[in-house]
Structures are given as C-alpha cells and as structure tokens.
KOLZA-471137 format. One record per residue: x, y, z of N, C-alpha, C in turn; residue number from 1. Coordinates in Angstrom, 2 decimals, decimal comma. Example, Ala and Ser with C-alpha at 12.3 -4.5 7.8 and 13.67 -1.06 7.14 Angstrom:
2
<rec><n_u>13,19</n_u><n_v>-5,69</n_v><n_w>7,80</n_w><ca_u>12,30</ca_u><ca_v>-4,50</ca_v><ca_w>7,80</ca_w><c_u>13,20</c_u><c_v>-3,30</c_v><c_w>7,80</c_w><nr>1</nr></rec>
<rec><n_u>12,85</n_u><n_v>-2,25</n_v><n_w>7,08</n_w><ca_u>13,67</ca_u><ca_v>-1,06</ca_v><ca_w>7,14</ca_w><c_u>12,90</c_u><c_v>0,03</c_v><c_w>7,87</c_w><nr>2</nr></rec>
# end
This chain:
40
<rec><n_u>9,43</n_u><n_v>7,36</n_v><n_w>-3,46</n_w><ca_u>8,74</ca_u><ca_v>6,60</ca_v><ca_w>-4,46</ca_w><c_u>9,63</c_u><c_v>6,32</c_v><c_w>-5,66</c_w><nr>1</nr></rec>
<rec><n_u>10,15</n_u><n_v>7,26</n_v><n_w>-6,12</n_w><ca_u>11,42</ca_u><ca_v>7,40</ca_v><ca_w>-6,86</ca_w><c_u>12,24</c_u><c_v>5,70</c_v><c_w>-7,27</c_w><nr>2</nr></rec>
<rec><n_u>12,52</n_u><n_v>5,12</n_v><n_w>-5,79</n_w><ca_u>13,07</ca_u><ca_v>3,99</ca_v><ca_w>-5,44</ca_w><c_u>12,30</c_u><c_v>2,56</c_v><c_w>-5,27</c_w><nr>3</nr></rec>
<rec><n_u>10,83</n_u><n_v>2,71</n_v><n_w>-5,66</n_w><ca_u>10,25</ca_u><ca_v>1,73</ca_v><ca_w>-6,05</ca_w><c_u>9,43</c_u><c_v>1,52</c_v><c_w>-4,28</c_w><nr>4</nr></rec>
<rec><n_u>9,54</n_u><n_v>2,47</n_v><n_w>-3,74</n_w><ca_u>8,70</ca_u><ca_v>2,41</ca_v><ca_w>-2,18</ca_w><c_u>7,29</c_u><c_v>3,35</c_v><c_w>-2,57</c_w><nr>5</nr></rec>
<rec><n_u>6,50</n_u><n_v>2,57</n_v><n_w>-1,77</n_w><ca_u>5,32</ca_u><ca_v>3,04</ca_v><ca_w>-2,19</ca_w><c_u>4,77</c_u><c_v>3,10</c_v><c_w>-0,55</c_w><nr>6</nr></rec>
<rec><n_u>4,11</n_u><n_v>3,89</n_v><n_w>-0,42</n_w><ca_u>3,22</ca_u><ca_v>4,84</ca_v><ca_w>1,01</ca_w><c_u>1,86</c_u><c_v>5,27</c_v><c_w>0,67</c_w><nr>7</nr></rec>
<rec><n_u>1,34</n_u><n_v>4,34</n_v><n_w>1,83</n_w><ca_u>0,14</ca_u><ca_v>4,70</ca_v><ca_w>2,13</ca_w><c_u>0,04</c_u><c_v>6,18</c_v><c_w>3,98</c_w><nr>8</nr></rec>
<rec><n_u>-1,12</n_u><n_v>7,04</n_v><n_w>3,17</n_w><ca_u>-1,16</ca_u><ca_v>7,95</ca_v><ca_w>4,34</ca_w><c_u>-2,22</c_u><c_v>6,96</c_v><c_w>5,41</c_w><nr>9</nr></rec>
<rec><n_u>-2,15</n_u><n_v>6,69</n_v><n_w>6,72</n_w><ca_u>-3,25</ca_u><ca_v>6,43</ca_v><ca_w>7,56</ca_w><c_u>-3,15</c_u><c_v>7,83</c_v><c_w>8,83</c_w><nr>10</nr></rec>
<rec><n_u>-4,45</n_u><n_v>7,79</n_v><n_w>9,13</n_w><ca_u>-4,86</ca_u><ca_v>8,71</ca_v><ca_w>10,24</ca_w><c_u>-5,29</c_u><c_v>7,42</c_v><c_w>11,05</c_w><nr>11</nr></rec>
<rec><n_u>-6,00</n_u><n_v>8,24</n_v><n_w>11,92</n_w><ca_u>-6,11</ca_u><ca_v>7,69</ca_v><ca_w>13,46</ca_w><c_u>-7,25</c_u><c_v>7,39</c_v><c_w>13,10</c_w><nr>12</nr></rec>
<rec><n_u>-8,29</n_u><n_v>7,85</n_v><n_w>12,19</n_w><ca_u>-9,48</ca_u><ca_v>7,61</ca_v><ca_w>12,03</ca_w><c_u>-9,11</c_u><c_v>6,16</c_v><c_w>11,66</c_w><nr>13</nr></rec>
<rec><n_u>-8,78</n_u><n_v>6,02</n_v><n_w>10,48</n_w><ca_u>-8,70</ca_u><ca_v>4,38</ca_v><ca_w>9,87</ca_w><c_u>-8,51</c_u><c_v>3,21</c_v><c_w>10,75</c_w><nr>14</nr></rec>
<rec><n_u>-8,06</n_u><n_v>3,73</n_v><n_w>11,87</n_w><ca_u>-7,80</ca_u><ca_v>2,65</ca_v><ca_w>12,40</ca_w><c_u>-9,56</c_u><c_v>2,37</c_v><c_w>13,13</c_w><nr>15</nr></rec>
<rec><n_u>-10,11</n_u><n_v>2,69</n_v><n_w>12,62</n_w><ca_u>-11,41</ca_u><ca_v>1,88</ca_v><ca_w>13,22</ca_w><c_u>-12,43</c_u><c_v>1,72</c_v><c_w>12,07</c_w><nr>16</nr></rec>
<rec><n_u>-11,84</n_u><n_v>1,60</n_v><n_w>10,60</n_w><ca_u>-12,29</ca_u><ca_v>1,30</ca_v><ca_w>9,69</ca_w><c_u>-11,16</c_u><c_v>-0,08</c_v><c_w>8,99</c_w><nr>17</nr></rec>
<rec><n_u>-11,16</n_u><n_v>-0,88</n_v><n_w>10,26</n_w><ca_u>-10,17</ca_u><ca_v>-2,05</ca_v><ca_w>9,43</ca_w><c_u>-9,99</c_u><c_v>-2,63</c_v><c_w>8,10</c_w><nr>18</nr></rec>
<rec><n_u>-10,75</n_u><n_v>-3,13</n_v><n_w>7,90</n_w><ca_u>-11,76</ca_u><ca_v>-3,85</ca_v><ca_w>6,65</ca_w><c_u>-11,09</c_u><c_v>-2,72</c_v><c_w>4,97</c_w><nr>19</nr></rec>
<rec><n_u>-11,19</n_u><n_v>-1,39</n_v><n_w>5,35</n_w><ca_u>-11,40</ca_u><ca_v>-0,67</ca_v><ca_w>4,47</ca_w><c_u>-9,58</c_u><c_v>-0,85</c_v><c_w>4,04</c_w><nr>20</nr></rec>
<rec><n_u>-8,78</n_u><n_v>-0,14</n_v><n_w>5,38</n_w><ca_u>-7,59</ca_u><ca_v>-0,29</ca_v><ca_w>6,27</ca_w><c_u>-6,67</c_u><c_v>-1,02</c_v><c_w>5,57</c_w><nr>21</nr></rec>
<rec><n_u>-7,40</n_u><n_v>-2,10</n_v><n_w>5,91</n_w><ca_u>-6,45</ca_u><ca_v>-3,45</ca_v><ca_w>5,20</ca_w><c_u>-6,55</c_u><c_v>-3,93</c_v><c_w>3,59</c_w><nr>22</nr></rec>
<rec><n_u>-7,79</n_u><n_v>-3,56</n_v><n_w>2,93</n_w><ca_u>-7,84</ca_u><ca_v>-3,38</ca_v><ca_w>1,95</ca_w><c_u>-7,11</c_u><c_v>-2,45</c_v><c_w>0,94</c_w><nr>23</nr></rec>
<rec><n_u>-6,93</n_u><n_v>-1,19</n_v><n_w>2,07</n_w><ca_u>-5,73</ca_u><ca_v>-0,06</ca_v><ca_w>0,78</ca_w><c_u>-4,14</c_u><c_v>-1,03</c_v><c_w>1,02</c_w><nr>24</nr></rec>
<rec><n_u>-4,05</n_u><n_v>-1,63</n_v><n_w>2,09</n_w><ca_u>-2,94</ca_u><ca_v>-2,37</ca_v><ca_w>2,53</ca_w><c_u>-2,75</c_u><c_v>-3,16</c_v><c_w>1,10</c_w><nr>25</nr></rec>
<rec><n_u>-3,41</n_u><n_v>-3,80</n_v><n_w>1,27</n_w><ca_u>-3,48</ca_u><ca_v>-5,46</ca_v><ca_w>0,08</ca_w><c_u>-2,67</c_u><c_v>-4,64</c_v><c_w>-1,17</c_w><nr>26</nr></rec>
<rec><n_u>-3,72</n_u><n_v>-3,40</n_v><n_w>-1,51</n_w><ca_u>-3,75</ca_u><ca_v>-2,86</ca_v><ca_w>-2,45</ca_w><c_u>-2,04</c_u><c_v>-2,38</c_v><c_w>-2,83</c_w><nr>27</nr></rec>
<rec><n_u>-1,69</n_u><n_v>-1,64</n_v><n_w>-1,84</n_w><ca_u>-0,18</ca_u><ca_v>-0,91</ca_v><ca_w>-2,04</ca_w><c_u>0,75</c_u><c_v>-1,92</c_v><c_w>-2,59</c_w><nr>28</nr></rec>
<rec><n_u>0,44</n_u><n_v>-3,50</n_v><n_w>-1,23</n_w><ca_u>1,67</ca_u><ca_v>-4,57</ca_v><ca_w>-1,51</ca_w><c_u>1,18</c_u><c_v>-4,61</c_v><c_w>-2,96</c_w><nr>29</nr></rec>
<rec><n_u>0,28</n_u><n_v>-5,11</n_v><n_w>-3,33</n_w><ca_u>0,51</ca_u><ca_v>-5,62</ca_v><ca_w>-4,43</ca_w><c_u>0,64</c_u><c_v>-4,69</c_v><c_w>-5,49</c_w><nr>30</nr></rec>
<rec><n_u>0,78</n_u><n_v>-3,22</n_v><n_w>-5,84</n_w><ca_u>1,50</ca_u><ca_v>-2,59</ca_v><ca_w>-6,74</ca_w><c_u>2,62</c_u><c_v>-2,45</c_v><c_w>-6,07</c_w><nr>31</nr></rec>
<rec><n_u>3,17</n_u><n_v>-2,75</n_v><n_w>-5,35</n_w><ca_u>4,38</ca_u><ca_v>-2,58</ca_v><ca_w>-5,22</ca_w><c_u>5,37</c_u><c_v>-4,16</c_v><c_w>-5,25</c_w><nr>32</nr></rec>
<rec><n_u>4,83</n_u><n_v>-5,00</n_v><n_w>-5,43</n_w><ca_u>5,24</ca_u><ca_v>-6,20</ca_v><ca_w>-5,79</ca_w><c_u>5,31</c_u><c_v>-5,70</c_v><c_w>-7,42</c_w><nr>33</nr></rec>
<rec><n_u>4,22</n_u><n_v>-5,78</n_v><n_w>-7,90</n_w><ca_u>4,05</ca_u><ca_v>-5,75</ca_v><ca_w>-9,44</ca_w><c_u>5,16</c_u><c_v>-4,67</c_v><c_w>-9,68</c_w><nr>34</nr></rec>
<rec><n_u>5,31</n_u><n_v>-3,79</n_v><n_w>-9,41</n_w><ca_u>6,13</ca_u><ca_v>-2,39</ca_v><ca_w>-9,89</ca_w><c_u>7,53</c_u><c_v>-2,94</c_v><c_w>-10,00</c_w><nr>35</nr></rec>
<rec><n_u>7,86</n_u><n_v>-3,98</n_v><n_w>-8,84</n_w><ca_u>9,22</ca_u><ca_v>-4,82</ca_v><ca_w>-8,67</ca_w><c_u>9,31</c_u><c_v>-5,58</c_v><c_w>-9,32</c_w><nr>36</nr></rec>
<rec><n_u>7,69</n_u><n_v>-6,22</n_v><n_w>-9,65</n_w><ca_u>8,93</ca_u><ca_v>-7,34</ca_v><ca_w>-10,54</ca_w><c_u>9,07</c_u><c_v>-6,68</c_v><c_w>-12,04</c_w><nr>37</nr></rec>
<rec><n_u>7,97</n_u><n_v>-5,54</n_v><n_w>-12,46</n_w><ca_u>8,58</ca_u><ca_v>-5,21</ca_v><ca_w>-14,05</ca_w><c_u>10,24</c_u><c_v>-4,69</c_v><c_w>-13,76</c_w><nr>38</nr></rec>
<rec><n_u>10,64</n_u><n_v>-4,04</n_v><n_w>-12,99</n_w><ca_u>11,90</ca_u><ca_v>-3,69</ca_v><ca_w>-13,22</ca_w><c_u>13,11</c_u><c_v>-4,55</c_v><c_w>-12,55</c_w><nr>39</nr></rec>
<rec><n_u>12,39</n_u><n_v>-5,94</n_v><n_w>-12,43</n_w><ca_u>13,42</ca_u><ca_v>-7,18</ca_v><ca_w>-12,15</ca_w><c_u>14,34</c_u><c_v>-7,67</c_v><c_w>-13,14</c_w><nr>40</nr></rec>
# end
C-alpha cells in the first residue's frame, strides 16, 4: 500500500454476491485513481 496499490480481500463467498463484489471493486479503482492523481 505503501506504493500507492490498494487491495481488496475477496473470499469464495463474494463471489455469489456480485452486485455487492463489484461495487467494493468500483470503489478501490476509484481511490486508487484519486490517491494517483494527488501525488501526480
């Protein structure tokens, strides 16, 4: 994280909660876009 990488944990469960899934997804890219561009 240190290096501007950001991780999401998934289990095996999530994968049959897509919707939710793809939503922490959205979520990560886009702090991790934002996090990139302040230190652009």
């Amino acid at each position: 994280m240190e290096d501007g990488w950001q991780f999401i944990r998934i289990e095996w469960a999530d994968l049959f909660r897509e919707a939710e899934l793809k939503a922490r997804i959205l979520v990560a890219l886009h702090r991790a876009s934002s996090l990139h561009r302040k230190s652009a």
